[in-house]
Structure formats: structure tokens, C-alpha cells
C-alpha positions, 0 to 999 in steps of 0.5 A: 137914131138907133136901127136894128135889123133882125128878121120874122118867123119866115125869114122876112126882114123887119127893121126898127128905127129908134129914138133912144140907144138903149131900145131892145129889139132882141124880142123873136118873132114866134109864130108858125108862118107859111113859106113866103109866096113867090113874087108876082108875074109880070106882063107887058101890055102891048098897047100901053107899053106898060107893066101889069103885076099878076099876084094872085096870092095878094086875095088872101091877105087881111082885111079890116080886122078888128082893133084887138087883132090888128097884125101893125100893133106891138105883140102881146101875149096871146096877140103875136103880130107882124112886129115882134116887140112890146113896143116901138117908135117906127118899124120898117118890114117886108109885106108878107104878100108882096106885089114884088119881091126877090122870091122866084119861080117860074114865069113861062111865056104865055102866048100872045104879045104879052112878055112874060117876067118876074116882078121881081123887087121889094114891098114894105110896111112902114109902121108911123107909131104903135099907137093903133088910134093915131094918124100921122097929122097927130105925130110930133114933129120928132116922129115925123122927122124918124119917119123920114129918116125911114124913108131915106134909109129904105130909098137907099137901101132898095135903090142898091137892089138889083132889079130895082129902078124906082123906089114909091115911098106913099100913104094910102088912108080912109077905108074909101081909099081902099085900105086893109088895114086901119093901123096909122102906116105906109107902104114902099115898092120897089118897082124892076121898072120906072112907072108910067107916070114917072115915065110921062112926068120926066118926058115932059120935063126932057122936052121943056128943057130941050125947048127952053133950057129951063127946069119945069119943075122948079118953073111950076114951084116959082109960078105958083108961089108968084100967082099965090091964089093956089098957096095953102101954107109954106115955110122957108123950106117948103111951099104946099099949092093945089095945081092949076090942073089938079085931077082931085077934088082936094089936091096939095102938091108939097115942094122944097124950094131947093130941087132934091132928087129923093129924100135922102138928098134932104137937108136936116133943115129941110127934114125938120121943116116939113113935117109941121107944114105937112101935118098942118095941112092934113089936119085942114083936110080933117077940118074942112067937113070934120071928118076924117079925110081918105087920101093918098100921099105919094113921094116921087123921087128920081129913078134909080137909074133914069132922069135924075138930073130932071126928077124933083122930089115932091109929095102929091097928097090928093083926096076923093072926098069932093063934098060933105057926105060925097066921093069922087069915083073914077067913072068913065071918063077917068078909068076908061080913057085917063081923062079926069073932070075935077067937080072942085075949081082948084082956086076953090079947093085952095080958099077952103084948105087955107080957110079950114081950121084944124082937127086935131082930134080924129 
């Protein structure tokens, strides 16, 4: 794998992960761009003791353009775009309106009991393929395992930052989701602090262990591999199960069987072995309604600094599609009081994925 690192037109690191040794990334990104915005405010919510990132310059950024003008593909004449070359494998660079970032100003207490701080940190772009028209069920097992590599080198990299307790490597896909921008990519934040759920996740993991002396979740991973009811697909490495208490309509929870604390604790071996596995399991979403599926996929690894010996990396995939021409929205229940009712029995859920045939077209 080659890796160069050079910079955009308003300073901003972009970063090339190559198959060949001999790619060119000497192309200079030449448009005229802004100055980069200042990193967002944050505030502490009292009642939760949870962080709240204000950035009010995230309203400007773009929004579903059109294929011809999509700022993820290759630059052309007459197209500069976010990544300088004609060409590339996988590109890594820093969201141009960032919720985190290293560039400061001021952040004035603003009364009350809300804390006033910085959000200071780091926000990528992860760019999968230049293709515009592919998803990442449709890369090769190579592209994938470069992918992979790209999110170990970034896991290591924004772990060394100061500020930065925790790295989320996740794909956001479908325009039900949410999405922006519709070119095959991911995000990465660098978090100045470690997410309630991690925080949730990790004090049920410290209390299970002072009861029992046990791991909970190499526990989970043993249980559902015994049950077997829940199993969508699994290989020497890695086993994908829909959880017993799954909060979506289709969820697929994705564990090595050796406990890791982040990806680039990862074998080769195990590298290699989970993009077919994983792959293979977004196309059965694909297949169950033919249809391009909206999920989320999100990598929890350890903190930088916190829970490590407790943290076992795994992927979450879920999706809010919960039948053919139906979505499963957050209402009262789930948005108001954080309590999710799941329309789709996960033994169902399971049954379906293991039956769904494969979409490779989409």
C-alpha cells in the first residue's frame, strides 16, 4: 500500500491510500476556497451529562447535487472537486464543515449551567472508490481490505491528537438516512470526549466483570453462536448475529472471535476475512425488498484513553426500513424518552437475511 499525504486549497489534509507504488498524487487542488470555519461550541447538558456540538456553519454545506457535480469524484476540467486527482483508490480528507476540528476562536461562557468549550477534534471523509455508482457491498475483497487499512491509519493517527478520546469510524447510506451526499463514502470523528453510548456500554461491561470476572462481550458472542437462531452468516474469523434485543427493524451485529480493542489491533487474517462476510450481508439487505437498503454502519472501538481492557471492537449495521414501501421513524417513544419498540421479532429479522438472496446489482 503506497499513502500520500498533501493538502487542499485552504490547508486541509487530503490523504491517498493506493494499491500500485507507482500512483501520482502530485495533482494541486486549484480552487479558490473560503477560510476554513471555526470548530464548533460545545455544551454541556446538565441533566444528561452529555456533550451537545453547536456549528451553525454545517447549514451551508452541500446537499444532494447532482451526479455531474458531485464534490467525492475524481477532479476534471471544468469539475475540481474535493479530491485533486483524475483518479484514485481510497481517499482520506478533513470535512470542509467539520462538527470538530483544531481551528479555534472563542467560546464564551454563556450562562446558566451549561459549560462552554471547544469542540475541538477531527472530522474525515472517507472516500470507498471514485466510482459515483458503486456501494460498498460492490467492492472487491482488495478494496475493502484498503478501505480497512484507511481506517486503522486514521484510528492511529487522530487517537495521537491531543484533545481526542475517542475515534467513530461509520457509513451513513440511503437519502432515508440522511445523507448529503450520495457519492459510495464514510465519515470519521474524532470526539475531545467518549460518547454516551460508549460511556453506557463500557459501565455495563465494568459491572458484569466485578460481578462475574467475565468478559460481556466475548459472553454476547459465545451465547449467540451457541442459540445459533439469531446467525445471519459467519466465517473462521467473524460471526454476524442480529441481537436478542435489537432496537431496528434489521440489525446485524459484526464480531471477531478474537477480542481486539480497535482495527488496527486486527490481524491480516482477520482483515481479509471481513469484507466478504460483511459485503455479503449488505447485499441480503439489498435482496430482502429489492432495493437499495438506508443504514447505518458503526465501528465501536476503545477509547483512546478510557476502557480499553473492557472495549471489544465490533460493527453495528442497522436499518430503518422495517418492510417493503415502510420506515421505522423515531417517534415518541424512542426520541423523547430513548425507549425503542422494534416492529420486526429479531429471530424474524435473522430468518429473512439468512433467507434473502443477494443483490449485486444496485
Amino acid at each position: 500500500m503506497k499513502r500520500t499525504v498533501t493538502h487542499l486549497a485552504d490547508g486541509r489534509e487530503i490523504i491517498y491510500f493506493d494499491r500500485r507504488d507507482d500512483a501520482d498524487r502530485g495533482a494541486i487542488d486549484e480552487r479558490d476556497l473560503p477560510p476554513r470555519p471555526l470548530a464548533s461550541e460545545l455544551r454541556h447538558d446538565p441533566l444528561t451529562d452529555e456533550w451537545i456540538a453547536i456549528a451553525g456553519h454545517r447549514q451551508t454545506r452541500t446537499f444532494l447535487p447532482p451526479a455531474d457535480e458531485c464534490p467525492l469524484c475524481p477532479s476534471k476540467p471544468g469539475h475540481l472537486t474535493e479530491v485533486p486527482a483524475a483518479e484514485y483508490d481510497v481517499a482520506v480528507f478533513e470535512n470542509r464543515f467539520p462538527s470538530f476540528s483544531a481551528n479555534l476562536g472563542d467560546y464564551p461562557q454563556r450562562g446558566g449551567l451549561s459549560e462552554v468549550r471547544p469542540g475541538l477534534g477531527r472530522c474525515e471523509v472517507v472516500c470507498f472508490t471514485a466510482d459515483h455508482n458503486a456501494s460498498f457491498s460492490s467492492l472487491s475483497p482488495d478494496q475493502v481490505d484498503l478501505v480497512i487499512e484507511a481506517w486503522a491509519d486514521r484510528t492511529a493517527e487522530l487517537s495521537a491528537m491531543p484533545g481526542v478520546e475517542q475515534v467513530f469510524c461509520f457509513e451513513n447510506r440511503g437519502a432515508e438516512i440522511g445523507i448529503t451526499l450520495a457519492h459510495p463514502h464514510g465519515q470519521i470523528y474524532a470526539y475531545p470526549y467518549v460518547t454516551p453510548r460508549t460511556r453506557q456500554m463500557l459501565a455495563v461491561a465494568e459491572r458484569h466483570r466485578q460481578r462475574t470476572g467475565g468478559d460481556l462481550f466475548a459472553e454476547v458472542l459465545a451465547a449467540e453462536r451457541e442459540a445459533g437462531v439469531r446467525v445471519v452468516a459467519a466465517n473462521a474469523h467473524w460471526t454476524a448475529f442480529v441481537p436478542a434485543a435489537a432496537r431496528w427493524p434489521f440489525e446485524v451485529h459484526f464480531y471477531p472471535h478474537r477480542k481486539a480493542p480497535d482495527l488496527g489491533s486486527l490481524s491480516p487474517a482477520e482483515r481479509a476475512a471481513f469484507g466478504p462476510l460483511y459485503t455479503e450481508v449488505l447485499r441480503r439487505l439489498d435482496g430482502l425488498f429489492d432495493v437499495a437498503m438506508p443504514y447505518v454502519a458503526a465501528w465501536h472501538q476503545a477509547p483512546v484513553r478510557q476502557g480499553r481492557d473492557l472495549a471489544y471492537l465490533h460493527l453495528e449495521l442497522f436499518s430503518i426500513r422495517r418492510a417493503a414501501g415502510k420506515l421505522k421513524y423515531l417517534a415518541g417513544s424512542e426520541s423523547a424518552m430513548g425507549a425503542f419498540v422494534n416492529d420486526v421479532l429479531p429471530e424474524e429479522a435473522a430468518r429473512m437475511l439468512r433467507g434473502s438472496h443477494e443483490m449485486i446489482s444496485i
